[in-house]
C-alpha positions in Angstrom: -50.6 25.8 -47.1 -50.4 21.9 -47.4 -49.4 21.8 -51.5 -46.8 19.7 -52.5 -44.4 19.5 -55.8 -44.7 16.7 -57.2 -42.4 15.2 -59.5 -42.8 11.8 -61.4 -40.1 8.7 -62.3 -38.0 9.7 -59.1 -36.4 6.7 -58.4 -33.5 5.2 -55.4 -30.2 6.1 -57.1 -29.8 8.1 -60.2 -26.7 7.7 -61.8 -27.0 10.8 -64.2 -27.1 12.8 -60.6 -23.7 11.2 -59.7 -22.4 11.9 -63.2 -24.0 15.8 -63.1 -22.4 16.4 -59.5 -18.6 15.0 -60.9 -18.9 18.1 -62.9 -16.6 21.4 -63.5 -15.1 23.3 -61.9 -14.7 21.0 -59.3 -14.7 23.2 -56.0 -18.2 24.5 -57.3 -19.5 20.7 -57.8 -17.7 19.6 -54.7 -20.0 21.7 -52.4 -23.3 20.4 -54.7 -22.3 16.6 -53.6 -21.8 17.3 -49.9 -25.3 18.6 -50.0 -26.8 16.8 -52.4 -25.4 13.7 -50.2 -27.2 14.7 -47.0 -30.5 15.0 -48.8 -29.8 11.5 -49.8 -29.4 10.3 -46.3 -32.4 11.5 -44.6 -34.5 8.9 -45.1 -35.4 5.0 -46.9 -37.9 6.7 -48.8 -35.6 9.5 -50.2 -35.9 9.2 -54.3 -34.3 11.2 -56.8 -33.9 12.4 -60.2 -33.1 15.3 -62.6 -35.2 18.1 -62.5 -34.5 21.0 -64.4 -31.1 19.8 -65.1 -30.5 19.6 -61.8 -30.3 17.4 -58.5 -33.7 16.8 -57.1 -34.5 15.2 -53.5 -38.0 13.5 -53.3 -39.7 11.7 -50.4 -41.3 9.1 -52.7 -42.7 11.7 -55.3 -42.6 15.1 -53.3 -39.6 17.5 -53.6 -38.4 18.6 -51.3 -34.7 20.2 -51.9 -32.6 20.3 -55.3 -28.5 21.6 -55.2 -27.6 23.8 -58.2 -23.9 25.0 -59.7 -23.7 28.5 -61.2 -20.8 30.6 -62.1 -19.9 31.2 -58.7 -21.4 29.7 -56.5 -24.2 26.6 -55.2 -28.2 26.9 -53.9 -29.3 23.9 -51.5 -32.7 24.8 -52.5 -36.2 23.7 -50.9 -39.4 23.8 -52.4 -41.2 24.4 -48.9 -38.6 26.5 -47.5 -41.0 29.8 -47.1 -42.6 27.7 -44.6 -39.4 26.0 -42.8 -38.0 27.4 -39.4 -35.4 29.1 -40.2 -33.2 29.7 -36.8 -30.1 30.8 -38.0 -31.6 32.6 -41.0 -29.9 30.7 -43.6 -32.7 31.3 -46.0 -32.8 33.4 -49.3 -35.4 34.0 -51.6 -38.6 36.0 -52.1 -41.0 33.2 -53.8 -44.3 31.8 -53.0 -42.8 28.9 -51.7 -39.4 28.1 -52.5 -36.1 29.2 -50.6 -32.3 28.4 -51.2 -29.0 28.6 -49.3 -26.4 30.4 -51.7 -22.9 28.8 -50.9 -19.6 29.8 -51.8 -16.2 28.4 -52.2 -14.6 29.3 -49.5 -17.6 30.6 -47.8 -17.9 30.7 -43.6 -21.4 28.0 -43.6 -22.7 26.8 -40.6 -22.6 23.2 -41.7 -24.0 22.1 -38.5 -27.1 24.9 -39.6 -27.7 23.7 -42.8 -28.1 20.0 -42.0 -30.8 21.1 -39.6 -32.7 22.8 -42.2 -32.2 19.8 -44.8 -33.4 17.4 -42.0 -36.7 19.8 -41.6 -37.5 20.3 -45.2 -38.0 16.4 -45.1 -39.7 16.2 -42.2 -42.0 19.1 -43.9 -43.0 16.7 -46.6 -43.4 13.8 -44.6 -45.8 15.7 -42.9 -47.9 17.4 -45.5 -48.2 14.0 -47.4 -48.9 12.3 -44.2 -51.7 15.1 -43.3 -53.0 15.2 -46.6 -52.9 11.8 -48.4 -55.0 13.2 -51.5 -52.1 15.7 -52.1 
């Protein structure tokens, strides 16, 4: 399955997404802008924006991972991450395509894990927009 999500006006820096992620309570949001941040750094061609009133990673205009504050606790979230590798089975959900990571404060995550899975889920889109242009 090659089909991408596409989302339009992502753009370099958003600074709604640095305003959402300075939000409370604090040890919640503080988890969303580690993770958030690493999706930022994987690549020039990284864009963002607000999707869903949340944090959305994009390579150019393909999501690929979104972070998310509820009551208790975060999702890192991928929009291809039924069809990532998943190692260290970090990897929750049931959906057609997407999959999260549920974090906690104070939570044992394998950081190390997680940045690895962040690092494939843009790889993944690089790939299916490379393989299929018309996408």
């Amino acid at each position: 399955m090659n089909e991408l999500f596409r989302l339009s006006g992502a753009v370099e820096h958003l600074l709604a997404i640095d305003e959402w992620l300075s939000g409370e309570p604090n040890e919640l949001f503080a988890i969303a802008r580690l993770w958030f941040g690493k999706f930022r750094l994987c690549g020039e061609d990284v864009r963002e924006l607000l999707h869903d009133g949340c944090p959305a990673a994009c390579v150019n205009d393909a999501a690929f991972g979104y972070v998310n504050v509820y009551k208790t606790h975060v999702n890192v979230g991928f929009y291809t991450g039924a069809f990532l590798e998943d190692p260290y089975h970090l990897l929750e959900g049931t959906g057609k395509r997407m999959r999260h990571v549920k974090i906690r404060p104070g939570s044992d995550i394998d950081s190390s894990a997680l940045g690895e899975l962040i690092e494939r889920a843009y790889q993944d889109v690089k790939r299916r927009m490379q393989n299929n242009p018309d996408l």
